[in-house]
Every structure is written in C-alpha cells, then in structure tokens.
C-alpha positions in Angstrom: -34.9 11.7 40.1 -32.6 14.4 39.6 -29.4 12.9 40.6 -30.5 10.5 37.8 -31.3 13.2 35.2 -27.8 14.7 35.9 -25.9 11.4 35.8 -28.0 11.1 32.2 -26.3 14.4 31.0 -23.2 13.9 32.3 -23.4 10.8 30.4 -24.6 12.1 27.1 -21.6 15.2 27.3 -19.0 12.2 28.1 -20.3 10.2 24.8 -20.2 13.4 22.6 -16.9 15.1 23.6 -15.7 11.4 24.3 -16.8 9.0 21.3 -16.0 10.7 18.0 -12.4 11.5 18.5 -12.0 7.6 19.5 -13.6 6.7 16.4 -11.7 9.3 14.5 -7.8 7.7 15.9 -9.4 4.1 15.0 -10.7 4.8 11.4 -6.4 6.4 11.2 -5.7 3.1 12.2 -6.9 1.1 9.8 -5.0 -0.3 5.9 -7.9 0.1 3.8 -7.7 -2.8 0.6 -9.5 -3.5 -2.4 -10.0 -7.1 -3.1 -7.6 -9.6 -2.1 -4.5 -9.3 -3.5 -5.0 -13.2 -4.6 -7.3 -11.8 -7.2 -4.8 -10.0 -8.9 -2.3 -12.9 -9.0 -4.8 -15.0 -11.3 -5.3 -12.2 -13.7 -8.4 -10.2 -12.4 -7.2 -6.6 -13.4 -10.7 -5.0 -14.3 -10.9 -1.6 -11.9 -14.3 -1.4 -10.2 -13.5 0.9 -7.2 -13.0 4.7 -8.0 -9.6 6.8 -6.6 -12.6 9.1 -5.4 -13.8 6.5 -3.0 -10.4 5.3 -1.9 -9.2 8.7 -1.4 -11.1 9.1 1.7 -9.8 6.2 3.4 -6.2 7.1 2.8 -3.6 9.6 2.3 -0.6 6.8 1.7 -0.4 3.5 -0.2 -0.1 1.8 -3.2 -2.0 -0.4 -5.9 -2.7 -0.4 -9.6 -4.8 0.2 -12.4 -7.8 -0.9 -14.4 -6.3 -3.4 -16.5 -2.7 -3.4 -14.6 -1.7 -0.1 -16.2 0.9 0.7 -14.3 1.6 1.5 -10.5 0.4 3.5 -8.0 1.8 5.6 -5.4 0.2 7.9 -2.7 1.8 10.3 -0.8 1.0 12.9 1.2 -2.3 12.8 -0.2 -1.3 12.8 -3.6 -2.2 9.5 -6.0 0.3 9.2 -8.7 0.0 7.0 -11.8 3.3 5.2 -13.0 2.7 4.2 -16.0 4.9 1.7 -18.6 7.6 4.8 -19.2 8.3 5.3 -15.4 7.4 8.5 -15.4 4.5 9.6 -12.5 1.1 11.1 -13.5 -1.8 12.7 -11.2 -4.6 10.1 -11.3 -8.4 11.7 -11.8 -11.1 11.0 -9.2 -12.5 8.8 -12.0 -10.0 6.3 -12.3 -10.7 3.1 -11.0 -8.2 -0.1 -9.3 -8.8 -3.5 -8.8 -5.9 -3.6 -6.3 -5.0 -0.8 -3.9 -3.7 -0.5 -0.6 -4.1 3.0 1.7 -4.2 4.2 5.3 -4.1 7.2 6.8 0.0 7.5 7.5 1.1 8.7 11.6 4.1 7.9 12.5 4.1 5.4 15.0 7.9 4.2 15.2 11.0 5.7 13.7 14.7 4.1 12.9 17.2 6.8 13.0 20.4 6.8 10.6 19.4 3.4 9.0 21.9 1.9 5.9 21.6 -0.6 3.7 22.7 -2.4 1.1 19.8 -3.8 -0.4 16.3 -4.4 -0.3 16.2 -7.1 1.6 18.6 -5.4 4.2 16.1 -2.8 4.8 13.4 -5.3 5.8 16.2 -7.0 7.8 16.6 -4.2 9.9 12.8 -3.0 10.4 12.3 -7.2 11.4 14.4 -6.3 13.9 12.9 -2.9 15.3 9.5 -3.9 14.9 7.5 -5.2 18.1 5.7 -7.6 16.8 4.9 -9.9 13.1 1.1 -10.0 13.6 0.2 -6.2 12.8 0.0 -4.8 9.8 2.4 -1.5 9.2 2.6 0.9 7.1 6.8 2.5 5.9 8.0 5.3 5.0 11.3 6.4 4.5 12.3 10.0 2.8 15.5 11.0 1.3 18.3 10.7 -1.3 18.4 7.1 -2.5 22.2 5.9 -3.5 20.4 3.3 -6.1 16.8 2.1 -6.5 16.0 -0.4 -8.8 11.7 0.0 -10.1 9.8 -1.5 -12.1 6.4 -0.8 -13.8 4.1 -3.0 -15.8 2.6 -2.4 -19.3 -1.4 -2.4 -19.6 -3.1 -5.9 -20.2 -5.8 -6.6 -22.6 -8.0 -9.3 -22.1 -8.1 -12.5 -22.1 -5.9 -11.4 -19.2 -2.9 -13.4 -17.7 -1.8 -14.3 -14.4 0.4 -11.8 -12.8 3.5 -13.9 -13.0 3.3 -13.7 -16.5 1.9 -10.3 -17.0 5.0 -9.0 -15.2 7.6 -10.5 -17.9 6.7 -8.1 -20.0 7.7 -5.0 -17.6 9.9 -2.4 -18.2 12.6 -1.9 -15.4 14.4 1.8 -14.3 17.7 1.7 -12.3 18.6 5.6 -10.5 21.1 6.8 -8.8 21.7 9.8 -5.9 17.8 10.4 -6.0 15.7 12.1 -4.0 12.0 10.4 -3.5 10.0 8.5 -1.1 9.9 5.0 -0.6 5.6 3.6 0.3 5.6 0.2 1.7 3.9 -2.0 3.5 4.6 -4.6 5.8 1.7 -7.5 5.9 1.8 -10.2 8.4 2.5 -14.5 7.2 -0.9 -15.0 8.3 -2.2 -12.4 5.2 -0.8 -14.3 2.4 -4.2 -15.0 0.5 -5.1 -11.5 1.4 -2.4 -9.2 0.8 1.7 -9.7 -0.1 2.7 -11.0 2.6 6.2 -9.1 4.4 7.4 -6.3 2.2 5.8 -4.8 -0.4 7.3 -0.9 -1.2 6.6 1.4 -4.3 9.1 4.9 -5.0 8.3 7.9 -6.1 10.9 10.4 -6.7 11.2 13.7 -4.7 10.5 16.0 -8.1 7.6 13.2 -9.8 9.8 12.4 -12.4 10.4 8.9 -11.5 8.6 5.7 -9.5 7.4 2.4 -9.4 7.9 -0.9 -7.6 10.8 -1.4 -5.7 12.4 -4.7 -6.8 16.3 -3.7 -5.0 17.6 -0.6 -3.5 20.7 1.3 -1.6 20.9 4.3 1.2 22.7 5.8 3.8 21.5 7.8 7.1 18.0 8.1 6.4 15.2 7.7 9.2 12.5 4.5 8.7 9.3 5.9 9.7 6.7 3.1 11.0 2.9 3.5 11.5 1.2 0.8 13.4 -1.9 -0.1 11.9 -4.6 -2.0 13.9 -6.6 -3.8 11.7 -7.5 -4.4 7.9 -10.8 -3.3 6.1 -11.5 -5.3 3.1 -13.6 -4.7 0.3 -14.8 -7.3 -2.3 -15.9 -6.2 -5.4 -19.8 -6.9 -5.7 -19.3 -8.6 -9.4 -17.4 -9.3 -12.6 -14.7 -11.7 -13.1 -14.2 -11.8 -9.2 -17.2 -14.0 -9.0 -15.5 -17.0 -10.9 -11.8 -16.3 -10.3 -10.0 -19.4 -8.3 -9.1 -17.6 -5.3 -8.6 -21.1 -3.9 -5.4 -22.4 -5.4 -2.0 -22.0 -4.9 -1.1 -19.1 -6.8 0.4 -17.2 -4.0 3.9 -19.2 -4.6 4.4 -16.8 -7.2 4.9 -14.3 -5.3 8.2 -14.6 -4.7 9.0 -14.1 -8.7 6.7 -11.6 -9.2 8.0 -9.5 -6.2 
C-alpha cells in the first residue's frame, strides 16, 4: 500500500512539473487563423474577431481589417494597421478582422547571408532549405531591403466584392535601401481552401513609416529566419455573411492575381 501511495505521488509531481511546460511549447507551435482564407476571396470582409482575442495567440502574423481596410502586420508583439496611405498605425484591442494569421514566432531554422533578386527568388531559396512542404512555417527576415515593392487596399463598403476585384483598386508603394521586417508565411498545397497556399509575406519598415503586402522585392546578406509550426487552429466565425458565402467554388484560382 505504500509503495503504491509513493508511486501515486511520484506520479502526480511528474504530471505537474512535467505537463504544463509540454502544453506551453505546443500552444508556441501552433499558426492560429481566423476563418478560411476562402471567405475572404468571395468578399466576406465583415470583422467579427477582436485584436484582443488574437493577441493572445500570437506575437507575429498578418491579416486584415473589418471591411478590408488595409493590412496588418505583427511583430514583436506589436499589431500595426496599414492602411490605403501606406503608412502603419497601432491597432486598438477593439478592432476586429475577418482574416488574420498569428503564431507565437521561435526561430526554428535560419538561412545565413541569403540574396535575391526577387520575390519569387526568396521562396526559391527557402524551397530549398526547408525540410519538408507539408508543415506550415512561419518567416522572418530583418534588415535593409535594396527594393520592396507593397501594396495596401482601400476599405470596401458593402455590397462587397470579391477580393480579385476589390484589389484593383489598391494603392501600390515602391522603397528603396530600407530598413523593416518582412512577416510571411509559408502554407502547405494541401491548405489552398484554407489559407494562401506557399508564400504569403507582409513588410513593415524598421522606423513604422512604411508596410503592406509584399507583391516583389530585392536584398543582399540578410539571415531567413524559419519557425516550424506543427499544426493549424482554425476558427470559424459563429454567424453573418459566412453562413451563406460559397466556400465551395473555385475561387481560389485567383489567387495568383490577387497575390
């Protein structure tokens, strides 16, 4: 009887010192998303999740805004607004997004001295680094950018459009020699009615002056910084125009033009 009541607290030490700090590495692990990002493609852009809630399952990512108002960028625990002007904002606790990516950001991997020429160069080379194409992963890359191309779009009022065509009416920045952060994303083939499926990266420059999504780019000797993350935790809004969007067509071909 006593060997048994000491194996029990043995047991019960083990599960306390033991348990939480496993669940604490997983819940790191883990791209936290709003709604899939199919909803967004066929035009549902009303925000019904709060920056307050998201901020606690993320310190890195990217999204948007109630009624596509611009991007978002998050980094270093930070959530930025960019709006139609390119220039950043802070974003209150209040806002809300129909669309946001986030995850707590460890490095995982890095790429030492990488250069490229383009945007698709970068994910050229991180194709080739990475292990394998059926995680999901979280970039980062720090530095002074020789040229970034961004783009942010204007707010949509309703009736609303599709993405592909909301995005015509977006207002594009080109920079040179600046200092910022590239937040990306890399989403597996298998993803594509869930999230943008390879590369997805927004900017943010180094003094908040400057960001939005990445549509071409240009460095030299800076470090790709990789997290590995485990798993996806979706979250599907519990009602408006969600309900009766057709999340079951073929909308995702426009991804392409709209990235």
């Amino acid at each position: 009887m006593k060997s048994m009541l000491r194996f029990l607290m043995l047991l019960a030490i083990f599960y306390v010192a033991v348990r939480p700090a496993v669940s604490a590495g997983s819940d790191r692990d883990i791209v936290y998303q709003t709604a899939p990002f199919q909803s967004l493609s066929v035009g549902v852009y009303d925000g019904l999740f709060s920056f307050a809630s998201l901020k606690e399952h993320g310190d890195f990512g990217l999204g948007t805004f109630n009624g596509l108002d611009g991007e978002m960028v998050c980094v270093d625990n930070v959530f930025y607004q960019v709006k139609q002007d390119g220039k950043p904002g802070l974003v209150s606790a209040a806002a809300l997004t129909p669309f946001a990516m986030v995850t707590f950001f460890d490095e995982d991997q890095r790429i030492e001295g990488v250069n490229v020429e383009s945007l698709a160069g970068l994910g050229q080379i991180i194709d080739r680094c990475r292990p394998t194409k059926n995680l999901f992963y979280a970039l980062r890359v720090d530095g002074i950018f020789d040229y970034i191309k961004v783009r942010s779009v204007p707010a949509q009022k309703k009736p609303y459009r599709p993405l592909v065509d909301a995005v015509k009416g977006q207002a594009v920045f080109e920079y040179k020699n600046i200092p910022g952060t590239l937040v990306g994303f890399w989403s597996p083939l298998f993803a594509d009615k869930v999230s943008v499926p390879g590369y997805h990266f927004h900017f943010i420059s180094k003094a908040k002056d400057a960001g939005g999504h990445v549509l071409d780019l240009r460095f030299r000797a800076l470090d790709v910084q990789l997290d590995r993350c485990l798993g996806l935790m979706l979250i599907t809004p519990e009602n408006g125009d969600y309900f009766s969007a057709g999340l079951d067509g073929e909308e995702h071909r426009d991804l392409k033009k709209i990235e």
